[in-house]
N, C-alpha and C positions, 0 to 999 in steps of 0.2 A: 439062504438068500431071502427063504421067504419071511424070516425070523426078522431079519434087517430090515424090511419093508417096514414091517410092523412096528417095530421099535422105534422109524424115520430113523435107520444110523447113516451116515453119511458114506458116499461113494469107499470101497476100499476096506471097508469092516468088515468082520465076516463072525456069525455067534458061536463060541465051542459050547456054551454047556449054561444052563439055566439050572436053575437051583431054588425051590423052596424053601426057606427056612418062616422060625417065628415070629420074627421082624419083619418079611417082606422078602425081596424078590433080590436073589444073585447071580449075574448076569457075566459069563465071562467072555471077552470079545478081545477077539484078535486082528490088528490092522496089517492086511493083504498087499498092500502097498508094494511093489517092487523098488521103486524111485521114491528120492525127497530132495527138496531144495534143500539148500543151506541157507541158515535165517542170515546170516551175516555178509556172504557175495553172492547168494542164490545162483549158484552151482548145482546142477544135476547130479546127483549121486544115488550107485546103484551096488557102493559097497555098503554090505551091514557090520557094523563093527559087533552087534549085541543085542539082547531086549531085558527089556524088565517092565516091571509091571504095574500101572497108575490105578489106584481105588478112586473112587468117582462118585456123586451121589446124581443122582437121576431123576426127573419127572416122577412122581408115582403114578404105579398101574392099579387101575381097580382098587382104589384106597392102601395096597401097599407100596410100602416103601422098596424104592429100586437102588441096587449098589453097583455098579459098574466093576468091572474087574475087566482093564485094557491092558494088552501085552502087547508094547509099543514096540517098535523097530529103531536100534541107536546105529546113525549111519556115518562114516569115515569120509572127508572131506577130501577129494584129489585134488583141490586148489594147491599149490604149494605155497600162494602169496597168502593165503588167506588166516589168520591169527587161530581161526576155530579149528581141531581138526576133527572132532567130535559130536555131532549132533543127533536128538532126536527130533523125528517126525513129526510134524505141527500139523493139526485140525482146527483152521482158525474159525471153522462155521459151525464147529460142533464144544469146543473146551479150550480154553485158554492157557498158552504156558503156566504152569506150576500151581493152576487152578485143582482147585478137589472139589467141583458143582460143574457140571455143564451148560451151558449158557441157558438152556432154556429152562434147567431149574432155575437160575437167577432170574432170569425174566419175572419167570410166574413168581417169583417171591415179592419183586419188584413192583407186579401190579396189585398181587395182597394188600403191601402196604400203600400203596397208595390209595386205595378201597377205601383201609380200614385203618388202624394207624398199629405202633411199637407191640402194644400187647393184645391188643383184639387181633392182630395179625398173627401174633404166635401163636394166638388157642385156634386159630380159624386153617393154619399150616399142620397142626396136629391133626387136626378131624381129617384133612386131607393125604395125610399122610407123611408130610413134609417134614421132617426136623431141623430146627432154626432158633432162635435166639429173636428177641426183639432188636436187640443192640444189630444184628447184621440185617433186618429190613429196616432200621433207620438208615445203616450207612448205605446198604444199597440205593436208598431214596438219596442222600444225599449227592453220590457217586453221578446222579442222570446230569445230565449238563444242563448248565442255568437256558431258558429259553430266552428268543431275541428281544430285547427291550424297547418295544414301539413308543412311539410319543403319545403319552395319557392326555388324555382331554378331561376325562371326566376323574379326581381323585378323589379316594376317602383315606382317612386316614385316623391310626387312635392309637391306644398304649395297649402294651399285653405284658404279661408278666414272667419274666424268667422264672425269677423266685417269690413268690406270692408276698405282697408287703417290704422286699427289700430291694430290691432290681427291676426296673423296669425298660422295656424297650419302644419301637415304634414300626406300626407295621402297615402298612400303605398297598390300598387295592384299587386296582382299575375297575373304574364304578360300569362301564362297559362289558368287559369280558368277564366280571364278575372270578376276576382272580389275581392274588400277591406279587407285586412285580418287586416289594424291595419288603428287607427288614433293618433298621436302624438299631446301633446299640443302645441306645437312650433316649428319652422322649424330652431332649433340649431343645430349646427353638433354633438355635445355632445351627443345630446338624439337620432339622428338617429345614429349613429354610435353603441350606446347603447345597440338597438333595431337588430340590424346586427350582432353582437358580437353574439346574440342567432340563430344567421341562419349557421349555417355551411357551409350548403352544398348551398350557394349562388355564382353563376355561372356568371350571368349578370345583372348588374343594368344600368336601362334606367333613366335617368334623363335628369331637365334641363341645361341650361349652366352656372348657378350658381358657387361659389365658395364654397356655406356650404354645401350642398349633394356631391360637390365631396370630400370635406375632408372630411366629414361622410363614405365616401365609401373609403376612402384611411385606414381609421382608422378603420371601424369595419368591412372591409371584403375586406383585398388587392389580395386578391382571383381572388376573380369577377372583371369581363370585364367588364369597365365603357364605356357608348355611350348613344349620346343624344337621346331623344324619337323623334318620329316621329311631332308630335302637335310644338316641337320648331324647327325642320326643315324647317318642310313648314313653320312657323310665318315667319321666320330670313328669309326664302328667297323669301316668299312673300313683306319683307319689302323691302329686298334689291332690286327687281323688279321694285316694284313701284317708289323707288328712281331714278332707274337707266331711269326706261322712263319718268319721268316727268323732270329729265334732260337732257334726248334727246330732250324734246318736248320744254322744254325753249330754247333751243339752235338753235332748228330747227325755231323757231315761232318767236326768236328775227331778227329785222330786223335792217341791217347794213346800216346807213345812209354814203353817198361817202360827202368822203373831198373835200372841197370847193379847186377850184384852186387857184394858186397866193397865199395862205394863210402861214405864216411862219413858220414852223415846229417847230424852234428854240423858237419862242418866245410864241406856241401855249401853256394853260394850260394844264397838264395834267388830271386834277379834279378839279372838283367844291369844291370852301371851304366849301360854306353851303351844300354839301352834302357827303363833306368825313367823311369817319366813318371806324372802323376796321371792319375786317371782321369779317361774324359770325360764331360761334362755328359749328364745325360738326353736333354733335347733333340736334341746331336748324336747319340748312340747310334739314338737313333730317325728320323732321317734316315737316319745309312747302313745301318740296317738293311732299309731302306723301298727307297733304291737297289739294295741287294743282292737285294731277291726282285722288285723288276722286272728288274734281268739276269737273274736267274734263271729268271724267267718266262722271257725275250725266248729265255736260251740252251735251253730245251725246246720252243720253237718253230723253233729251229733244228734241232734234233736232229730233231725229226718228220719238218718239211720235206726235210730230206737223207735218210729213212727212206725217203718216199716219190718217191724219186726227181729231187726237183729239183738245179740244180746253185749252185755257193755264188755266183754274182751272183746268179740269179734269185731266192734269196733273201734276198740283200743288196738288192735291190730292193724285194722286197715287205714286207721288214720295217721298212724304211728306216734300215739300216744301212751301214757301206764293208762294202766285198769282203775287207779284210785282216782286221779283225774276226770276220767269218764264218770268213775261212780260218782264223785263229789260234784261234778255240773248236774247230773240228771236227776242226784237228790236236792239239789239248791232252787230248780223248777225256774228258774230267772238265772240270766247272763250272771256269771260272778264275776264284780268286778275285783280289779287288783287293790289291794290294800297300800294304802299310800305309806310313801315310805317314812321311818322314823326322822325326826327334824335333823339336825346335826347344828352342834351349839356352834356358838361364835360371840365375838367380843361383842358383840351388840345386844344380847341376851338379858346382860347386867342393868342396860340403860333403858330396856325398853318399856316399863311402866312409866318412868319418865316421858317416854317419848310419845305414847300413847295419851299420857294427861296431856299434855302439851295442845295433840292432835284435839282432842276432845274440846279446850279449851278457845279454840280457835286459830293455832298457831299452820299456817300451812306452808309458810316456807323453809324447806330445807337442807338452806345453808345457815340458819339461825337457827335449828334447833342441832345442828353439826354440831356448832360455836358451845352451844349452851352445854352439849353434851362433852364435847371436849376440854371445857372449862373442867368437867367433875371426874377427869381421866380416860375419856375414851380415847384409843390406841389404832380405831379404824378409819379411812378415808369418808370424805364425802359422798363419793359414790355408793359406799354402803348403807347410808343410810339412804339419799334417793331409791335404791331397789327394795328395801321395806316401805316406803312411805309406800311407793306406786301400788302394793299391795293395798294397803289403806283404801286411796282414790278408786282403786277397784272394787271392795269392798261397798265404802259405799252408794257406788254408781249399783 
């Protein structure tokens, strides 16, 4: 009895034999019961037709693992109305019909994953002794019943990804209790708007700077004050930071070679043919200028590191960099910048010492020098040639 204490078994159990092994702990237990309902007209019965015997997994003790071995009592039903005539004895507070876990192992698995999540729950079940699967603390998470759904006042709402780059959904948080009241299959303005239509009393939604959440919020709740969340605040103006100094720093770091005297201004080139090219899109500008001050970053944490005495793996290690890399910045003494990339021909390549006499010559409009040049076979648009002129104009501004 006192074994039973111990274990918390429930009224009616009683321990035959505890057992050692190299797994953990074998527990054989026998239910004392005289009487059992019947699950189907709850009849008292106090004939035993039979027992056999349930394995069970258990709480662990002391970091091992516990096995249950229950030798259950199967009882004969005297109903004579009743369709069952055959039952075993139910422990609804302790294992559930046809269950192999006890409820309080599920519990504790239950709050695992909730803790932790699918696989940090499974290595964090082992140390404790628990044997489990990620797949069965998902489903038990899933298993807990949806909580009540109050009226949101305050939402946020944005995409997450089933499958990274192909699927995406919509997952909406009460800006209040700071937790997921829904998930959406798709980030349509259709279906969030949908989902708003049932919120009345919605006051403000935080979104991103999207165009499909804000028609969803125009459409299913012109109500609410739309403003962006904080997470694309700081993104946008983290990026635009970083733009803005690694453009300082090109600017600051280019060095302006002096014009040679006696040279003729008149007859100087303005640009190289083999390296005129239009300019490039915003977009990329601001990508690699976004890569350049994270090297730049990364090479003044080299610089420190070697300052303070490390040597260049240790912090090609710790920077998670190669070793050649490090070697090549710290023999270079100066930022290395990247090497601009090779031109890439195009049909304009043919026409452009034409276009450059032209330019020279005084010509600056160019849909006239388009004409001129597609009089002698050029095959490209207008706009092609406006994006090398603007090179020009920059040049020599």
């Amino acid at each position: 009895m006192e074994g039973a204490s111990l274990l918390a078994l429930p009224e009616g159990m009683q321990i035959e034999q505890i057992q050692i092994t190299e797994n953990g702990l074998v527990i054989q237990i026998a239910a004392t019961t005289p009487t059992s309902c019947c699950p189907l007209c709850a009849e008292i019965s106090s004939s035993i037709h039979c027992h056999y015997q349930r394995t069970l997994r258990d709480a662990p003790c002391v970091g091992r693992r516990v096995q249950l071995l229950l030798i259950v009592c199967k009882f004969t039903c005297r109903n004579p109305y009743c369709e069952r005539k055959v039952f075993a004895e139910r422990f609804p507070t302790f294992v559930e019909p046809w269950a192999r876990t006890t409820l309080r192992f599920c519990q504790q698995i239950t709050s695992i994953g909730l803790a932790t999540c699918g696989k940090g729950g499974k290595k964090l079940a082992a140390r404790l002794g628990m044997q489990t699967s990620r797949n069965t603390i998902l489903r038990r998470i899933m298993e807990l019943p949806d909580p009540s759904l109050r009226s949101v006042v305050f939402l946020g709402i944005d995409d997450f990804a089933f499958r990274c780059g192909y699927r995406f959904g919509t997952i909406l948080v009460n800006l209040e209790s700071h937790r997921v009241v829904d998930l959406l299959p798709d980030r349509r303005a259709e279906t969030s708007a949908q989902w708003m239509c049932n919120q009345p009393d919605l006051a403000v939604i935080s979104r991103d700077r999207g165009g499909e959440y804000a028609s969803a919020a125009r459409e299913g709740a012109p109500q609410a004050v739309q403003c962006a969340d904080r997470f694309h605040i700081i993104k946008n103006l983290t990026e635009a930071v970083q733009v803005l100094l690694a453009r300082c720093q090109a600017e600051i770091l280019a060095e302006k070679k002096p014009d040679e005297p006696g040279q003729n201004e008149q007859n100087k080139p303005i640009i190289s043919i083999e390296e005129w090219r239009s300019p490039e899109p915003a977009y990329v500008e601001k990508v690699r200028l976004a890569r350049r001050a994270g090297r730049h970053a990364r090479y003044q944490q080299v610089v420190e590191l070697q300052q303070q005495g490390m040597k260049p793996p240790a912090i090609a290690q710790q920077l998670g960099l190669s070793g050649r890399t490090v070697q090549r910045w710290l023999a270079a003494g100066t930022f290395p910048e990247a090497k601009k990339r090779r031109k890439r021909q195009s049909s304009f390549d043919a026409f452009a010492p034409y276009v450059l006499k032209r330019w020279q010559q005084g010509e600056r409009n160019g849909l006239a020098l388009w004409r001129e040049i597609k009089a002698q076979g050029y095959t490209g648009t207008a706009n092609g040639v406006y994006r090398h002129l603007e090179t020009l104009k920059q040049t020599e501004v």
